[in-house]
C-alpha positions in Angstrom: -88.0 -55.6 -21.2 -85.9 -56.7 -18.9 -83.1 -57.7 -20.9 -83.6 -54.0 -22.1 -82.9 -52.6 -18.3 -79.9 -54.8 -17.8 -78.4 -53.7 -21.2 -79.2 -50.0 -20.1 -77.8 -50.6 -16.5 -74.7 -51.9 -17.8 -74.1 -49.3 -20.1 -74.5 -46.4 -17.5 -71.9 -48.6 -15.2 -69.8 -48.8 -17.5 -69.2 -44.9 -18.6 -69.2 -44.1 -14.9 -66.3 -46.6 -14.8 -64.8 -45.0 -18.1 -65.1 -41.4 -16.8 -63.7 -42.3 -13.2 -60.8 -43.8 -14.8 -59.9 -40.9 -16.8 -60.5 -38.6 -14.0 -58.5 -40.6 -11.8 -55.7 -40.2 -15.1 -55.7 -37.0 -15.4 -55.6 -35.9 -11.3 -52.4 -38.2 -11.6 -50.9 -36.1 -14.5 -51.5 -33.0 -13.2 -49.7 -34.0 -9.6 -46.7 -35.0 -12.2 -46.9 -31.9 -13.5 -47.2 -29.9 -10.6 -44.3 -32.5 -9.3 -41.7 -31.6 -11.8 -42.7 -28.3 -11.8 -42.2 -27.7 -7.8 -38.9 -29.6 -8.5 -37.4 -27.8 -11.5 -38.6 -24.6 -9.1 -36.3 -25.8 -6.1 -33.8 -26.7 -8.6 -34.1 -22.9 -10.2 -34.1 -21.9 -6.3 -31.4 -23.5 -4.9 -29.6 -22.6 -7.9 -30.0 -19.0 -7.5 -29.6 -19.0 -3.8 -26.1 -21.0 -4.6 -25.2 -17.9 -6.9 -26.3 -15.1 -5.1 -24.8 -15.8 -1.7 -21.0 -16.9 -2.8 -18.4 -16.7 -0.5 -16.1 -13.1 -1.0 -13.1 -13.8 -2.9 -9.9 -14.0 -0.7 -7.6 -11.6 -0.6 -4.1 -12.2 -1.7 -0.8 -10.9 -1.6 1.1 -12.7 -3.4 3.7 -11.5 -6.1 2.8 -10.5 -9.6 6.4 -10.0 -11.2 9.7 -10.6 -9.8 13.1 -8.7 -9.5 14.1 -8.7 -13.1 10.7 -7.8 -14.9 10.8 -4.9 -12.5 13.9 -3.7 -13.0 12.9 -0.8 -14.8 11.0 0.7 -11.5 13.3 -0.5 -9.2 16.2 1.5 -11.2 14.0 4.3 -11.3 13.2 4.0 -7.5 16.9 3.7 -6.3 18.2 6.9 -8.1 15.0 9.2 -7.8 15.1 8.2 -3.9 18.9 9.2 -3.6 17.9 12.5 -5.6 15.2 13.2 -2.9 17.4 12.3 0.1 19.9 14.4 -0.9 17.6 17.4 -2.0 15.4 17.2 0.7 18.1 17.0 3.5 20.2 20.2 1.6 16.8 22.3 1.6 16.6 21.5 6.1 20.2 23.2 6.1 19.6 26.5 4.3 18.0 28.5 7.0 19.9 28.0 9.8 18.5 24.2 10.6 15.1 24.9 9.1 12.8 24.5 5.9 12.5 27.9 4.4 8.6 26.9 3.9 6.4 25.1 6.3 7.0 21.0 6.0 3.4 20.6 5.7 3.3 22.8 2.5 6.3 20.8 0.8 4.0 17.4 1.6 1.0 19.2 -0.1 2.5 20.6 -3.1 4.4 16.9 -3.5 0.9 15.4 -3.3 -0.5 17.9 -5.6 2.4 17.1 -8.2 1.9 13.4 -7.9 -2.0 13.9 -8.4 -1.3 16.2 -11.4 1.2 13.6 -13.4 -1.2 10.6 -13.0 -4.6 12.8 -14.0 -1.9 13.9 -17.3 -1.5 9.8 -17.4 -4.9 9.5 -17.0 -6.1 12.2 -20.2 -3.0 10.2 -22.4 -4.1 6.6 -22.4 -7.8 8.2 -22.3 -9.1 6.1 -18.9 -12.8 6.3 -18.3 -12.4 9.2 -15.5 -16.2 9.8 -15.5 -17.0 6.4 -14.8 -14.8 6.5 -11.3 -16.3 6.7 -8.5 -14.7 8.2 -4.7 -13.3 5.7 -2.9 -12.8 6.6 1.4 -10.6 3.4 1.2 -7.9 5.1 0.3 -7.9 7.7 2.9 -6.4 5.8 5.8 -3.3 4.9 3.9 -3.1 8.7 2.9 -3.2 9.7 6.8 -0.4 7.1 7.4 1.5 8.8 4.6 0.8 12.4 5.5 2.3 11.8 9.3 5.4 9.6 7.8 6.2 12.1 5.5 6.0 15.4 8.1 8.1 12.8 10.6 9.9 12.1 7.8 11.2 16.3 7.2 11.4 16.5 11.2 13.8 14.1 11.4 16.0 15.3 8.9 16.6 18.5 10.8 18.3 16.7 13.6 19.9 13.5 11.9 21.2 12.5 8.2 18.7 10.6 5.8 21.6 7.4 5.6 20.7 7.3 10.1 17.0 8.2 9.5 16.8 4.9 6.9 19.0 2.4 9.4 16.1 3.8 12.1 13.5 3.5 10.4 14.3 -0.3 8.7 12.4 -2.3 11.1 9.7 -1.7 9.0 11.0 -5.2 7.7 10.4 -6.5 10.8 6.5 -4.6 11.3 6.1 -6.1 8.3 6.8 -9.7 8.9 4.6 -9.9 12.1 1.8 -8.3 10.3 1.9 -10.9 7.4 2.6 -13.9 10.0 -0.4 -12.6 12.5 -2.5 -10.8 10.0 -2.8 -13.0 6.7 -1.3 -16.2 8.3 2.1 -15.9 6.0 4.7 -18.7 7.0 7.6 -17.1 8.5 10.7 -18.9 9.1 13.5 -19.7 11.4 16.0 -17.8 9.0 13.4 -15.0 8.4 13.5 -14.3 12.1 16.8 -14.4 12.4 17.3 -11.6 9.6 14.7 -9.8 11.4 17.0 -9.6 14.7 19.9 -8.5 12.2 17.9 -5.6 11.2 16.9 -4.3 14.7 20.4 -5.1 15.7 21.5 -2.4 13.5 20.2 0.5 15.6 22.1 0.0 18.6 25.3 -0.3 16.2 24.4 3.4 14.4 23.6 4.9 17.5 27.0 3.8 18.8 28.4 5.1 15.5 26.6 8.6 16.7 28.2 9.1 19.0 31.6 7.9 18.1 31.6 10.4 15.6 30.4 13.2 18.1 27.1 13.6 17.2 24.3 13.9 20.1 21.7 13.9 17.9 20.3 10.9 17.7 18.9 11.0 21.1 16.0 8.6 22.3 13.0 11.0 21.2 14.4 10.5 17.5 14.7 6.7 18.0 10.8 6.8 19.3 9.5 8.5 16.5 11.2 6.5 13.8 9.6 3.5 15.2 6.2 5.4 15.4 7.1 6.6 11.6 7.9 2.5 10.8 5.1 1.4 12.2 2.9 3.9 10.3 4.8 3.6 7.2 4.2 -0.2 7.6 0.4 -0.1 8.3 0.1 1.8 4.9 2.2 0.0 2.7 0.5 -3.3 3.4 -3.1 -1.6 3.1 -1.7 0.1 -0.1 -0.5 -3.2 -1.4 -3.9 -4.8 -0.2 -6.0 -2.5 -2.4 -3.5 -2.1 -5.4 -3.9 -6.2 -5.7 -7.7 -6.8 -4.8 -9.6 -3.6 -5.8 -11.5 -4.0 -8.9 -10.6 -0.3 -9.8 -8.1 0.4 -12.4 -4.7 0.9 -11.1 -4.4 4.4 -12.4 -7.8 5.4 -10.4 -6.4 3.9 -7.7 -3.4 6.4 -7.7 -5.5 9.3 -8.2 -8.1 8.7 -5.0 -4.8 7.8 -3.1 -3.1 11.6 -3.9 -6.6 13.2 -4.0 -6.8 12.2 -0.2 -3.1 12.8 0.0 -3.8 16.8 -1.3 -6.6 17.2 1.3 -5.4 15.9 4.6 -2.3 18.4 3.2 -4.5 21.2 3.2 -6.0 20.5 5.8 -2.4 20.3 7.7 -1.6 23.7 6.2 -2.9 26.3 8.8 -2.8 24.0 11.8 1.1 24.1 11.3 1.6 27.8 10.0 -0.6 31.1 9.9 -2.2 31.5 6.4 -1.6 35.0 6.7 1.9 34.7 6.5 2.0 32.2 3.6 1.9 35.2 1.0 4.6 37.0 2.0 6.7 33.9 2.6 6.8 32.5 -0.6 7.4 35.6 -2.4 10.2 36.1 -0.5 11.2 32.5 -1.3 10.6 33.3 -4.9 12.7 36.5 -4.9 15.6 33.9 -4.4 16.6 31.6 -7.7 18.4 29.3 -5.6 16.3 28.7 -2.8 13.4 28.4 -5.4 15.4 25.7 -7.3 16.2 23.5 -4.2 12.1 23.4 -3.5 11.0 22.4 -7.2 14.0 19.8 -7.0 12.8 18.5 -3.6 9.2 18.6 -4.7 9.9 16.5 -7.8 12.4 14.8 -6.8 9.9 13.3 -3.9 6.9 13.2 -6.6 9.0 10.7 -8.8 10.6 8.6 -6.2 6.7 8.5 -4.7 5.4 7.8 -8.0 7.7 4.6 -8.5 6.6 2.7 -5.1 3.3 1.2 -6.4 4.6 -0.1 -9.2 6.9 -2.4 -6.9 4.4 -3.2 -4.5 2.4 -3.7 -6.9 4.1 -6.1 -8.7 6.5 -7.4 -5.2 5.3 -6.6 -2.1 6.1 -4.5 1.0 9.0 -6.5 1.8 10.5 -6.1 -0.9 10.2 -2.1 -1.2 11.7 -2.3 2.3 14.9 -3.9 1.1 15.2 -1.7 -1.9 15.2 1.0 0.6 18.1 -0.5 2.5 19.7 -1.0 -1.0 18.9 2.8 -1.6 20.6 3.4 1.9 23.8 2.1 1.2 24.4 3.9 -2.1 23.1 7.1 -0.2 25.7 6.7 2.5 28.7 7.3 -0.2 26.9 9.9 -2.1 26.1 11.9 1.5 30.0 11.1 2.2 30.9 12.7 -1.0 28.3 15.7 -0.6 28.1 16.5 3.1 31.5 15.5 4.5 31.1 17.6 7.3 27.2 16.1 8.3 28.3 12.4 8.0 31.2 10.6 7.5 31.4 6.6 7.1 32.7 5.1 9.9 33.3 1.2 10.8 30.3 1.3 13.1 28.4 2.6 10.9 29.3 0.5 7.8 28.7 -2.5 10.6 25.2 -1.6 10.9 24.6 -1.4 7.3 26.1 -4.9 7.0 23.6 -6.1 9.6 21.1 -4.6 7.9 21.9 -5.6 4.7 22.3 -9.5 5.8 18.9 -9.4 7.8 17.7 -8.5 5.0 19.1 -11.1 2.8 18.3 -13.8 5.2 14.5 -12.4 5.0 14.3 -13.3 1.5 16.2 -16.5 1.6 13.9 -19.5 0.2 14.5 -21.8 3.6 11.6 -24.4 4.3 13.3 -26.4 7.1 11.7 -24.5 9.7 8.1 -22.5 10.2 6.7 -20.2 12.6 
């Protein structure tokens, strides 16, 4: 009997033993479990958290293309801006010193002709136009344009576009300082130096003024080109900033950039002239072939020339569409010889202060390394 108990005791022991054990077993799998599990879940976490707060991609400004893959647009851009020099400045000495039409109107129906060709663009290659959405990024570059533009047809009623260019080159300059300050480009020792060599070239044209007896490059004009650089250099850069970081199509890009264009024009309409009177001025204008003509030409002309200057900034920069323009300026300065003898003539001064321009200009984009800023 009492073998019997012992056996009995030992038995119970034993499964207590045997079921502790494989308690104990499986509390130690499940805290694996729950291990690998609370570690694969701060793996998947920290792995999510890693993807969803990246860094914003930097912005860059660097060239796409160079000189010779963009020779097509820079062709385009030297003759159409010529064209609209010429047409533009012709159409401010028709009616006794002034524009037949309000210069706010000729900025709106050049915006409106710009918007119209790209939408055309637009319906050819078949974009996705009802998958764009507004962009307000685009509308401080259009203000800049709209003021540069109505400066732009101000100026021409007291100087000639070849002066209004020289005046309105240290956009170069604007430029530079914005990329050195701004985005941290290296400028150097040379770079600087062409810089001086462009704003050296206004004191030489205004001496060249008044050589030639003109008085009317006075100080006000001087002031205003440098407000019209300075505005023209501020949109240019933001232009070139959105035409090389914006995710959008560069053809929706255009049109939100002459959509904003067309409505700060209509909206500069009736502060500059009485709507009133815009009916009966234009059909008057219309009643006259040739004064007709010179606005569609001026209009156009502008459009085009316009049209061409994202393309290069798009593909160089602004520096580069600021050299083009001094390029522009000295083939300008023979065909305004040639065409207006009597508003501008080339004298030594003057052809000094192209050459300064010209080889600031050249020194800009000289490749030196020796020496940084």
């Amino acid at each position: 009997m009492t073998v019997q108990v012992e056996e009995i005791d030992r038995l119970i022991s034993n499964k207590v033993t045997e079921n502790s054990t494989t308690t104990i077993s499986t509390a130690l799998q499940n805290d694996a479990t729950t291990t690998t599990t609370s570690t694969s879940s701060n793996a998947t976490l920290s792995t999510t958290t890693h993807a969803s707060v990246s860094l914003p991609p930097t912005l860059t400004l660097d060239r796409k293309s160079d000189l010779r893959k963009s020779l097509v647009f820079i062709v385009a851009y030297l003759l159409l801006e010529i064209g609209k020099q010429l047409s533009n400045f012709g159409l401010s000495r028709t009616n006794s010193e002034q524009y037949p039409v309000p210069s706010s109107l000729l900025v709106f129906l050049t915006e409106l002709t710009k918007l119209t060709l790209v939408l055309s663009w637009a319906a050819v290659t078949r974009e996705p136009v009802r998958r764009w959405q507004p962009s307000l990024r685009f509308s401080g570059p259009a203000v800049c344009y709209l003021l540069t533009n109505l400066l732009y047809l101000a100026a021409l009623t007291y100087v000639t576009p070849p002066l209004w260019m020289i005046l309105i080159q240290t956009r170069t300059l604007y430029t530079a300082i914005i990329y050195l300050v701004v985005f941290g480009r290296r400028v150097t020792c040379v770079q600087v130096v062409g810089c001086m060599l462009v704003v050296g070239s206004i004191p030489l044209a205004k001496i060249s003024e008044v050589q030639a007896g003109h008085t009317s490059l006075t100080s006000p004009v001087i002031l205003l080109s440098q407000v019209c650089a300075f505005l023209s250099t501020i949109a240019s850069v933001a232009v070139e900033i959105l035409l090389k970081n914006d995710e959008r199509s560069f053809c929706e890009q255009q049109v939100w950039l002459y959509v904003w264009g067309c409505l700060l024009g209509a909206v500069a309409l009736p502060v500059q002239v009485d709507l009133t009177s815009l009916t009966p001025l234009l059909q008057s204008v219309l009643e006259s072939r040739f004064l007709a003509h010179q606005i569609i030409l001026a209009v156009t002309s502008s459009a085009l020339a316009g049209l061409c200057v994202p393309f290069i900034v798009r593909n160089l920069d602004s520096i580069a569409k600021d050299y083009l323009a001094a390029l522009n300026n000295l083939l300008l300065s023979v065909v305004m010889a040639l065409v207006f003898p009597v508003h501008f003539t080339l004298s030594w001064l003057y052809l000094l202060s192209l050459a300064f321009l010209l080889l600031g200009i050249w020194l800009y984009e000289r490749k030196v390394t020796s020496c940084h800023l």
